[in-house]
Each structure stands twice: as structure tokens, then as C-alpha cells.
OpenMM code with the backbone's topology and positions (N, CA, C; nanometers):
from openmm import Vec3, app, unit

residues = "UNK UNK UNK UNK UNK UNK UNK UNK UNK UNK UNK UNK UNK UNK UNK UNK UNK UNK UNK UNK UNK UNK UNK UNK UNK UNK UNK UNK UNK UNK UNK UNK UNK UNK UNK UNK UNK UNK UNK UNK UNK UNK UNK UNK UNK UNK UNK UNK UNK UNK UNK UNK UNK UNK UNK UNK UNK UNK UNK UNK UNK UNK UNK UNK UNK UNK UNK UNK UNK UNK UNK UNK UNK UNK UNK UNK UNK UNK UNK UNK UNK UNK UNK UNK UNK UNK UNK UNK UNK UNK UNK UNK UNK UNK UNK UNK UNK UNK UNK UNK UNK UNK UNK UNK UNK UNK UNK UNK UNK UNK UNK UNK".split()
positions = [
    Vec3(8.1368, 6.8225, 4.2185),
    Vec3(8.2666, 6.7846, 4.1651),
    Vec3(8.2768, 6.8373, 4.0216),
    Vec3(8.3918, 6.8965, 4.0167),
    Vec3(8.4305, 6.9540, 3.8637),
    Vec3(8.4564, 6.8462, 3.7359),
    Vec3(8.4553, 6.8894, 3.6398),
    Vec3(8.4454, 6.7434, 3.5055),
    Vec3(8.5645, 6.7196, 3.4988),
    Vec3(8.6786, 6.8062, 3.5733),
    Vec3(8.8484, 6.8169, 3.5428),
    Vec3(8.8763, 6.7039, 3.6519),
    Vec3(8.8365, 6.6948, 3.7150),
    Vec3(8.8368, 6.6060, 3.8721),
    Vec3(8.7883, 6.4910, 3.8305),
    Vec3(8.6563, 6.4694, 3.7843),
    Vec3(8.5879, 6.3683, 3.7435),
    Vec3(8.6422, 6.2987, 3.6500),
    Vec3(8.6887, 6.3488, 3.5409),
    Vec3(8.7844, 6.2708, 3.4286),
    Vec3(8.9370, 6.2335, 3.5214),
    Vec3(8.9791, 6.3371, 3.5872),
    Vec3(9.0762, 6.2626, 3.6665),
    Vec3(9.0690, 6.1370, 3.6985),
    Vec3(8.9844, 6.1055, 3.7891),
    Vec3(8.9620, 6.0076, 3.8837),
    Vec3(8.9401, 5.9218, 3.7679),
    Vec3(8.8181, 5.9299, 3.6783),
    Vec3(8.8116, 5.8309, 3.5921),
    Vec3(8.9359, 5.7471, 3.5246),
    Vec3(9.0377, 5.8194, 3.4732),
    Vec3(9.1196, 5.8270, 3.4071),
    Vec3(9.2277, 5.7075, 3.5043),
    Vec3(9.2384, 5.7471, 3.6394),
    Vec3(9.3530, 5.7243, 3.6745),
    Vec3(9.2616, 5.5625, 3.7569),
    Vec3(9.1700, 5.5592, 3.7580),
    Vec3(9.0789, 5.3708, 3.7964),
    Vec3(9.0864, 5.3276, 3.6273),
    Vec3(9.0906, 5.3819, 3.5323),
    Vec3(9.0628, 5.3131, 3.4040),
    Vec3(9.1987, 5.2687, 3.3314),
    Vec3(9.3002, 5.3670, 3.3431),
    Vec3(9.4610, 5.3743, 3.3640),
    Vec3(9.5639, 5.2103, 3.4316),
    Vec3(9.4602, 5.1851, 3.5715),
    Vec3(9.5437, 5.0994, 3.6343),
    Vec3(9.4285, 4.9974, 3.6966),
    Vec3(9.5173, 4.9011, 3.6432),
    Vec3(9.4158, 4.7669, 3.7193),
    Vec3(9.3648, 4.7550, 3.8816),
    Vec3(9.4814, 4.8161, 3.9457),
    Vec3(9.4720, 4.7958, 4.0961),
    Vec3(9.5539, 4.9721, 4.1203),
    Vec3(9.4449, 5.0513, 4.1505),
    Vec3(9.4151, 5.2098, 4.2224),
    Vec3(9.3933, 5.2561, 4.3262),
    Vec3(9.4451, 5.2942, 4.4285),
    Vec3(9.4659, 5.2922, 4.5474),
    Vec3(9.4573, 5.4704, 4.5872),
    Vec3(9.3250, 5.5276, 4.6069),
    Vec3(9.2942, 5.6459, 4.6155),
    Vec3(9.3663, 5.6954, 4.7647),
    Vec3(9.4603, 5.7709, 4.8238),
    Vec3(9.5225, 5.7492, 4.9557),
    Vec3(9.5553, 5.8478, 5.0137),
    Vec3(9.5834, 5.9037, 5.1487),
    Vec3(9.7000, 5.9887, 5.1818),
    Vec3(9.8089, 5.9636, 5.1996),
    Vec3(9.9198, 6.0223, 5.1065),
    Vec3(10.0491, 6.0469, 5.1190),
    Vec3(10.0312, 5.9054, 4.9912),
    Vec3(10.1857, 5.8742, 4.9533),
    Vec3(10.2266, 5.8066, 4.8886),
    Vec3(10.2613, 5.5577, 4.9410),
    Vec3(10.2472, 5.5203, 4.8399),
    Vec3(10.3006, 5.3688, 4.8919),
    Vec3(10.4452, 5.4112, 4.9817),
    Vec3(10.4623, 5.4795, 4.9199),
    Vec3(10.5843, 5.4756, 5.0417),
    Vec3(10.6202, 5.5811, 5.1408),
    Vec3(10.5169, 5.6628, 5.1187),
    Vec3(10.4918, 5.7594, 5.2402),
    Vec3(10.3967, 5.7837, 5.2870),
    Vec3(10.2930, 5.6599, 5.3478),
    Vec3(10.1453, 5.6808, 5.3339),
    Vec3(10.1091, 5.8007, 5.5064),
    Vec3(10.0295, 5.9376, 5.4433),
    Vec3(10.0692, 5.9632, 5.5320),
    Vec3(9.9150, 5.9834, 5.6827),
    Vec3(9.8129, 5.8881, 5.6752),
    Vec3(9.7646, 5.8208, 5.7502),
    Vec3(9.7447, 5.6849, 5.7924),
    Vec3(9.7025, 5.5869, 5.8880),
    Vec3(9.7338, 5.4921, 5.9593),
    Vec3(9.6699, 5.3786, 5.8286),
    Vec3(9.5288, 5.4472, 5.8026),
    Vec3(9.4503, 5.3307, 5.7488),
    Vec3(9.5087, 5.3645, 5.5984),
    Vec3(9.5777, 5.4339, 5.5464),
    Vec3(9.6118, 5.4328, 5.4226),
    Vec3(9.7506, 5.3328, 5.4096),
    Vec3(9.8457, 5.3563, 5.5340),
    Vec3(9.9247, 5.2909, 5.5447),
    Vec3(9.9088, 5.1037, 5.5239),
    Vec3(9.8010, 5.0570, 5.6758),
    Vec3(9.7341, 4.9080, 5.5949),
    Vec3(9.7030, 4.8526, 5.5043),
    Vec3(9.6057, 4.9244, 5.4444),
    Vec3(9.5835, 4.8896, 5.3218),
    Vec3(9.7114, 4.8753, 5.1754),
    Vec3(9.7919, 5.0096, 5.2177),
    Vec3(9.9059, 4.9914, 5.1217),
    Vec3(9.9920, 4.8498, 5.1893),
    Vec3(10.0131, 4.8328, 5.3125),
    Vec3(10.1276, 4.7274, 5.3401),
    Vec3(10.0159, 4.5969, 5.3087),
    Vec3(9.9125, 4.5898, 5.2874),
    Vec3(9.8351, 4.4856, 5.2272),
    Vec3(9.8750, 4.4327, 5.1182),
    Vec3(9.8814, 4.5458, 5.0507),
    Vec3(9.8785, 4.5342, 4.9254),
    Vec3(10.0938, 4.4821, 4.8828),
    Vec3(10.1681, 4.5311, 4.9121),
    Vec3(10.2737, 4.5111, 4.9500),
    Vec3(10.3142, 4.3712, 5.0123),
    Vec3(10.2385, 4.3324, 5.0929),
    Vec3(10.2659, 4.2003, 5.1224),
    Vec3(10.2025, 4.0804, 5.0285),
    Vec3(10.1059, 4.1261, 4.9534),
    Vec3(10.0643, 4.0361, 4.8160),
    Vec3(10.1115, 4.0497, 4.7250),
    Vec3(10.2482, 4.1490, 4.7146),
    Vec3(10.3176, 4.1863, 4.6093),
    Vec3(10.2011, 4.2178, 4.4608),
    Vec3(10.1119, 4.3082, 4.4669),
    Vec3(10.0112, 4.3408, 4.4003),
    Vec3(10.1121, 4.4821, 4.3342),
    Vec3(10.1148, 4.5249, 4.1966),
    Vec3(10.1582, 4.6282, 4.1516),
    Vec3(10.0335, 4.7332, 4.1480),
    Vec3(10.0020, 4.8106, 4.1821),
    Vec3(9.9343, 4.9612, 4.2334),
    Vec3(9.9804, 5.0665, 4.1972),
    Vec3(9.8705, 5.1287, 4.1688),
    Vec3(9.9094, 5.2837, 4.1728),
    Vec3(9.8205, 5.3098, 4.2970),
    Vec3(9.9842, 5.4232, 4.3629),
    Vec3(9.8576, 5.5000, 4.4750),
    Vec3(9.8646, 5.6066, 4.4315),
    Vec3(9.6898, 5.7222, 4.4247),
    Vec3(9.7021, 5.8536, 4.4164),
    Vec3(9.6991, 5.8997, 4.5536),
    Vec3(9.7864, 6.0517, 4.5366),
    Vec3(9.7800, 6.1290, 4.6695),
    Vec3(9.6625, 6.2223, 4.7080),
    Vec3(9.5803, 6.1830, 4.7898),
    Vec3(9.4662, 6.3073, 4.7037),
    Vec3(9.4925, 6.3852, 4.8414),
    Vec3(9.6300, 6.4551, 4.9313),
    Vec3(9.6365, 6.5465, 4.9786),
    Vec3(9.7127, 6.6193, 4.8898),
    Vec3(9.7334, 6.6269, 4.7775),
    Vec3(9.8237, 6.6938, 4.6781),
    Vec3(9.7218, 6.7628, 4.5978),
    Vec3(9.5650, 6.7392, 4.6071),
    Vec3(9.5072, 6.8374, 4.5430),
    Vec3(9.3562, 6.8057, 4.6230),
    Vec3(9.2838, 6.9370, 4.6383),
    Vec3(9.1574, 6.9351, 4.7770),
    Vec3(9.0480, 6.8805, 4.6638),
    Vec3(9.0348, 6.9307, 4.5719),
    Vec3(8.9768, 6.8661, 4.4571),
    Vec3(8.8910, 6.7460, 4.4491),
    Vec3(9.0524, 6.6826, 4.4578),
    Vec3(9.0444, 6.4853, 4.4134),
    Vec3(8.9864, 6.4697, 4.5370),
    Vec3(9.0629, 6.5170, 4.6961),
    Vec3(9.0493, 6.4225, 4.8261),
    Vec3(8.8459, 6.4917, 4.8273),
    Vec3(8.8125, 6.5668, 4.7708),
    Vec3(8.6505, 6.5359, 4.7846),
    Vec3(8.5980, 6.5100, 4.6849),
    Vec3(8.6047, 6.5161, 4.5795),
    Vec3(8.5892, 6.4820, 4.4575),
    Vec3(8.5613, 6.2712, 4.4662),
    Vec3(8.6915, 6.2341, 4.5284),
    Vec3(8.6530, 6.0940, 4.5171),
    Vec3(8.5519, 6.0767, 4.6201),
    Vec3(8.5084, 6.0923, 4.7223),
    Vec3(8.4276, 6.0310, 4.8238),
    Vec3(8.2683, 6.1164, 4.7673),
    Vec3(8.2416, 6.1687, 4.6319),
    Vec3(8.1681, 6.1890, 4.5615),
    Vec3(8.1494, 6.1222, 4.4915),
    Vec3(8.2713, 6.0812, 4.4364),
    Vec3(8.2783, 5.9513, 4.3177),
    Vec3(8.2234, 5.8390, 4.3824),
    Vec3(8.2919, 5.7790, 4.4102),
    Vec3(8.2228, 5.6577, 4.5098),
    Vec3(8.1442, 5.6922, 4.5902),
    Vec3(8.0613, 5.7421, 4.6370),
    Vec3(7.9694, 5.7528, 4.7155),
    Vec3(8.0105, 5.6911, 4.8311),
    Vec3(8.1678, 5.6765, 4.8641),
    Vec3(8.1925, 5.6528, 5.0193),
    Vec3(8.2779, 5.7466, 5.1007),
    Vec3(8.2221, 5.7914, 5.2236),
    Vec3(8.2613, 5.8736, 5.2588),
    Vec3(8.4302, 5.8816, 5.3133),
    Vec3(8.5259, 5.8085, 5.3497),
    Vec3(8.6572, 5.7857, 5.3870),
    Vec3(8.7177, 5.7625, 5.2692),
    Vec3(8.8947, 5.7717, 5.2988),
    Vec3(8.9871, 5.7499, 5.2413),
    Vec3(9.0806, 5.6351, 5.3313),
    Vec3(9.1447, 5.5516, 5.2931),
    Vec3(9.1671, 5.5337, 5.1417),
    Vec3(9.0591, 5.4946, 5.0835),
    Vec3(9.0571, 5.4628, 4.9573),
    Vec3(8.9659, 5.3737, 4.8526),
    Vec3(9.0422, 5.3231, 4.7803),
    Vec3(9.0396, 5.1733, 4.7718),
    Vec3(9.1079, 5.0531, 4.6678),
    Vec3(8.9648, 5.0426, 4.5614),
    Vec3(9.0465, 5.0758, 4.4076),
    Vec3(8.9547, 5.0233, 4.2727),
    Vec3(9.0224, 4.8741, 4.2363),
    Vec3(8.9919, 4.7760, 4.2048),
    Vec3(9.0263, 4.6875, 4.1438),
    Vec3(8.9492, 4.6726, 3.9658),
    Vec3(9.0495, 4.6980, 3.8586),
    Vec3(8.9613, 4.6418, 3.7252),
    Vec3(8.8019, 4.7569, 3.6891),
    Vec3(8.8161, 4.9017, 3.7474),
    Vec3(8.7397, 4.9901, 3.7205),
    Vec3(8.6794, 4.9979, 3.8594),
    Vec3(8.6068, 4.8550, 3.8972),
    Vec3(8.5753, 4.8428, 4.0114),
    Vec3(8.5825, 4.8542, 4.1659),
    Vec3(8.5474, 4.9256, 4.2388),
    Vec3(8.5126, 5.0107, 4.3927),
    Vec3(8.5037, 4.8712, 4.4690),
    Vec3(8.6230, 4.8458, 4.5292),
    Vec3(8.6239, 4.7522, 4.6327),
    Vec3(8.5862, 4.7924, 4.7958),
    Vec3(8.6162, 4.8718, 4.8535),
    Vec3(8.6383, 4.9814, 4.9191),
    Vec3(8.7319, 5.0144, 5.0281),
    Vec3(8.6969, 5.0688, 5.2078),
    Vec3(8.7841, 5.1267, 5.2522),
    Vec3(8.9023, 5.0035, 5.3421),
    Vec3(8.9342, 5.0538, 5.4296),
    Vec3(9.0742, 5.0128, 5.5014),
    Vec3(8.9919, 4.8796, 5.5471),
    Vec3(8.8705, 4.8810, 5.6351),
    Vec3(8.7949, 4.7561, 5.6888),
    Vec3(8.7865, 4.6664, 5.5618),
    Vec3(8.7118, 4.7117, 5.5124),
    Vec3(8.6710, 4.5959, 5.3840),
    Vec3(8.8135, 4.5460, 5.3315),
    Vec3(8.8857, 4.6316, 5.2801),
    Vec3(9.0248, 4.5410, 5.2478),
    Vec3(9.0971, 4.4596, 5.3506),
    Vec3(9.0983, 4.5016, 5.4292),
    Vec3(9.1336, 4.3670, 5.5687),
    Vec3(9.0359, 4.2948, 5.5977),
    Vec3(8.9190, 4.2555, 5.5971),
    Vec3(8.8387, 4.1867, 5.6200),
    Vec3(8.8902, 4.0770, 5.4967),
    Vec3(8.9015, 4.1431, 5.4171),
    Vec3(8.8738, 4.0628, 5.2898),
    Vec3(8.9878, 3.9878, 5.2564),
    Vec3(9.1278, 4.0668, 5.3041),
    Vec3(9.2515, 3.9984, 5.3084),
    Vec3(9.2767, 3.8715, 5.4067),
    Vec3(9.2285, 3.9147, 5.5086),
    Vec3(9.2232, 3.8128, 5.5848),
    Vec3(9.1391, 3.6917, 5.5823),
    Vec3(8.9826, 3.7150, 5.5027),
    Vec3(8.9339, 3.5592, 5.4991),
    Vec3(9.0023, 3.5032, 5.3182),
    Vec3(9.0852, 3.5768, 5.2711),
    Vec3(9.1218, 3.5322, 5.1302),
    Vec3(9.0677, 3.5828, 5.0357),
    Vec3(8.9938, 3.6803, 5.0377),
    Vec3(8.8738, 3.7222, 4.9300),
    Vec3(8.9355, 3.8171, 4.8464),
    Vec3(9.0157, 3.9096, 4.9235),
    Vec3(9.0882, 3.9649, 4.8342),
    Vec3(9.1655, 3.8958, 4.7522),
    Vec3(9.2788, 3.8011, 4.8073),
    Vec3(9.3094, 3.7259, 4.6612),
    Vec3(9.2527, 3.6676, 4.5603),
    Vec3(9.1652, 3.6170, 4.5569),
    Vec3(9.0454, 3.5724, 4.5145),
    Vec3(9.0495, 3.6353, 4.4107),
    Vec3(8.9812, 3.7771, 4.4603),
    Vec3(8.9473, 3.8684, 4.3579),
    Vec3(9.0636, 3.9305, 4.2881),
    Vec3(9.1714, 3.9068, 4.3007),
    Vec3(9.3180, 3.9488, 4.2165),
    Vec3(9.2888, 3.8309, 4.1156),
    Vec3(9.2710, 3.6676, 4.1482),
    Vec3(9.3200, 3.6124, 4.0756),
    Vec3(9.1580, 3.5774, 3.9718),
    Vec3(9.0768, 3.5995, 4.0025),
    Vec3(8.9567, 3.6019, 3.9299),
    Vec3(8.9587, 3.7043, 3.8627),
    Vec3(9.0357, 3.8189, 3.8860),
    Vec3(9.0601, 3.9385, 3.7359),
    Vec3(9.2015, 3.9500, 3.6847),
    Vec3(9.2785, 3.8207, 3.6849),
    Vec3(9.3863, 3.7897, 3.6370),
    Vec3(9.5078, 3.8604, 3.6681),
    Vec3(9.4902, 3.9112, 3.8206),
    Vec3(9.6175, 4.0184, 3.8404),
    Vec3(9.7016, 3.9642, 3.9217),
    Vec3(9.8318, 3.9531, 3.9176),
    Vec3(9.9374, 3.8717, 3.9472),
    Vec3(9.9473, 3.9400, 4.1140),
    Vec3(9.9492, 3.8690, 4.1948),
    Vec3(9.9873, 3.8636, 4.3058),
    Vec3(10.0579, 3.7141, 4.4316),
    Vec3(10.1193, 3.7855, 4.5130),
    Vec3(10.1987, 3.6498, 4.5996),
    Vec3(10.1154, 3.5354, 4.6337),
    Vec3(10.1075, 3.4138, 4.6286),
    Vec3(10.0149, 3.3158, 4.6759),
    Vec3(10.0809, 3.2842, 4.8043),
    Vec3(10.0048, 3.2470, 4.9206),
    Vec3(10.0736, 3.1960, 5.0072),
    Vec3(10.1105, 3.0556, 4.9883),
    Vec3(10.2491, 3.0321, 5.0652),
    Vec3(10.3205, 2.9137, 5.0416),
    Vec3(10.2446, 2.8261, 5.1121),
] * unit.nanometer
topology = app.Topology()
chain = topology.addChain("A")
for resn in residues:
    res = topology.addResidue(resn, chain)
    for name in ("N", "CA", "C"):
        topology.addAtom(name, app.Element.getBySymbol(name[0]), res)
């Protein structure tokens, strides 16, 4: 991975509390498991950045270097590597993900 890539990535998990490494856009996600994870995130009303990393070949290998995990998407929370589409539904679903929004002070929907 190049240092132009590497400061990228750095830049854009250090940039935003909740980073959402993806294909296609939040609102054009353009695979299945990028899609979940974004409507996850959407239904906790969590503010995100998603990057596109089919917009440069770079980033989309560059990150699964970075993290040392091999798939996309990848959710950062607070610098921190939460990781792929399983783990964020696993985690949404027993509550853990909120959890971890509200244990790093990031505003999201509580259920009623």
C-alpha cells in the first residue's frame, strides 16, 4: 500500500467518528452487504461517512491491508475497526452496537 492511500484511509477514520469503508455510496450502496450495514446504520439514525472505495483500486485494497481484514464493507467507530457486514449485524442485533455508539458518546436512535 502506497503512503498516499495510507494517509488517506488514515485521514478519512480520524476525520469521522463513525466511517463506513463501502461499495457505492449510503445512498447508492452498490453491493448487498454494504447495503446492510449502511441501512443499519440508517435505522439507528447514526451520522456516517461512507467512502466509495470502487472510485479508486487503491483504497478498495489498500483498506483490507489496513485492517488486516480481508472483505468490504468495513465500519471504523472513534479510530477504531469494528468490522465486516456479520459482525455489525450480529452486534446490532444483540444491542452491542448501540452500546458501543453510546459508550463513545455518538448520538444515535434508542429504541422506544
Amino acid at each position: 500500500m502506497d503512503d498516499q492511500t495510507k494517509e488517506l484511509i488514515n485521514n478519512e477514520i480520524k476525520d469521522n467518528e463513525v466511517c463506513l469503508f463501502m461499495k457505492g455510496t449510503p445512498e447508492a450502496p452498490q453491493c448487498g452487504f454494504s447495503m446492510a450495514v449502511t441501512n443499519i446504520l440508517k435505522i439507528l439514525e447514526v451520522n456516517f461517512k461512507g467512502v466509495n472505495v470502487l472510485a479508486n483500486q487503491n483504497l478498495r485494497e489498500g483498506i483490507k491491508v489496513f485492517s488486516d481484514w480481508p472483505t468490504i464493507p468495513q465500519l471504523y467507530v472513534k479510530n477504531e475497526f469494528i468490522g465486516g457486514c456479520d459482525i455489525v449485524k450480529e452486534m446490532y442485533e444483540s444491542g452491542e452496537l448501540a452500546k458501543l455508539f453510546e459508550d463513545n458518546g455518538i448520538e444515535y436512535k434508542k429504541k422506544s
